[in-house]
C-alpha positions as CSV (number, residue, x, y, z in Angstrom):
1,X,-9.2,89.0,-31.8
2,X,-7.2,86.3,-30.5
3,X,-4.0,87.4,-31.8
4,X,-4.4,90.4,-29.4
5,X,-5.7,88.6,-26.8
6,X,-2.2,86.7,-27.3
7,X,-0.1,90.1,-27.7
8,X,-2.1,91.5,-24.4
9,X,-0.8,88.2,-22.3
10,X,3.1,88.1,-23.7
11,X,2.8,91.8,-22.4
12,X,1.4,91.0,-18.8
13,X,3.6,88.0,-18.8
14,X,6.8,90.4,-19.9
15,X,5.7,93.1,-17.5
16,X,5.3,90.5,-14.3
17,X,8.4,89.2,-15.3
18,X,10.3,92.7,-15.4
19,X,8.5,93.2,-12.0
20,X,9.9,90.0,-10.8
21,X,13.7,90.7,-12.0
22,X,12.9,94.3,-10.4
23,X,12.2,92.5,-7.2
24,X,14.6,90.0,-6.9
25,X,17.4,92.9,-7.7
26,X,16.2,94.9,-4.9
27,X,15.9,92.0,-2.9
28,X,19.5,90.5,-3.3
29,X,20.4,94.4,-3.1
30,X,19.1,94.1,0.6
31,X,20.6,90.8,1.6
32,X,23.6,92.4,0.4
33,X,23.1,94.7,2.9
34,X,21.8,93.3,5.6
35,X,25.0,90.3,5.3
36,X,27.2,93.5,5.3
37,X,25.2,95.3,8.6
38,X,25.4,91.5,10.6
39,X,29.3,91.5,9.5
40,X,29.8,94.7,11.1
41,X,27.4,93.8,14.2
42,X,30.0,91.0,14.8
43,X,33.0,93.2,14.2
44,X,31.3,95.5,17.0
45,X,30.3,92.5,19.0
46,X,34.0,90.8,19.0
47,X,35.3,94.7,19.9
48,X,33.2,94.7,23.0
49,X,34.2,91.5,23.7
50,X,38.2,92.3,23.6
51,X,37.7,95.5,25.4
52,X,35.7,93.8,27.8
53,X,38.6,91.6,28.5
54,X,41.0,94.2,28.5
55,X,39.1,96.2,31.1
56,X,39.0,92.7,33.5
57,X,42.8,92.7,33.3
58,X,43.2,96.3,33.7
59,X,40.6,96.1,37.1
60,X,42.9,93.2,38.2
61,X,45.9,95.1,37.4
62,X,44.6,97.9,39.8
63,X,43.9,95.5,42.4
64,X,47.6,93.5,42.6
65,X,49.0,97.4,42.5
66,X,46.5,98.2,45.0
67,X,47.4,95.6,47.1
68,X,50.9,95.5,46.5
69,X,50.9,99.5,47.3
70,X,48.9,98.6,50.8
71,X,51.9,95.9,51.6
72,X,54.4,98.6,51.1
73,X,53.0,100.8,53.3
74,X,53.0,98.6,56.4
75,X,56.4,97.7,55.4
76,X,57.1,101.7,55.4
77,X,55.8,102.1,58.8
78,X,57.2,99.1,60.3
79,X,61.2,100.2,58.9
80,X,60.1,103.4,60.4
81,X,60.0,102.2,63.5
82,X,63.0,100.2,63.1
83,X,65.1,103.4,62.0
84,X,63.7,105.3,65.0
85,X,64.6,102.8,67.2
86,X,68.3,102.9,65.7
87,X,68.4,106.2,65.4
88,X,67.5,106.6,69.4
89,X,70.3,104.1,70.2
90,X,72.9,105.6,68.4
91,X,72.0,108.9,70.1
92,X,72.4,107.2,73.0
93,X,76.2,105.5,72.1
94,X,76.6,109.4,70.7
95,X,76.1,110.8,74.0
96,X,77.9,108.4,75.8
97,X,80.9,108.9,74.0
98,X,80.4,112.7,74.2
99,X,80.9,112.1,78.4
C-alpha cells in the first residue's frame, strides 16, 4: 500500500542518514588524526632542524679547536727551540764561570 511504500522510504532515508552521521564521525575521527600525525611530523621536522644546526656549530667548534690546537703546537716547538738555545747558553756562562 502506499502508506508502506512511505514507511519503507523514511526507513531507507533514516538508514542512509545513520550511514551518513556514521561516516562523517569516522571521517572527522580521521582528520583528527591525521591533523595530530602532521603536528607531530613538524615537531620531528623542527627537531631535525635544531639538531642539525647544533651539529654545524659543534663541527665548527671542532675545527676552531682543531686549528687552534695545530697553532699551539708550532708555537710548542718553536719555544722549544728557544729554551734549548737558552738552556745551551747558560751552560756555556755555567761553565765559564766554573774555570
Amino acid at each position: 500500500s502506499f502508506d508502506d511504500h512511505d514507511e519503507k522510504r523514511d526507513i531507507v532515508e533514516a538508514v542512509q542518514n545513520l550511514h551518513h552521521c556514521t561516516w562523517r564521525t569516522q571521517l572527522g575521527v580521521r582528520v583528527q588524526q591525521l591533523e595530530r600525525l602532521s603536528r607531530q611530523l613538524d615537531d620531528t621536522y623542527n627537531t631535525s632542524l635544531n639538531l642539525g644546526d647544533q651539529l654545524r656549530q659543534q663541527c665548527e667548534q671542532i675545527l676552531n679547536l682543531q686549528q687552534l690546537n695545530d697553532e699551539l703546537e708550532v708555537s710548542e716547538k718553536r719555544w722549544r727551540k728557544v729554551a734549548e738555545k737558552a738552556q745551551s747558553k747558560l751552560d756555556a756562562c755555567l761553565a765559564t764561570l766554573d774555570q
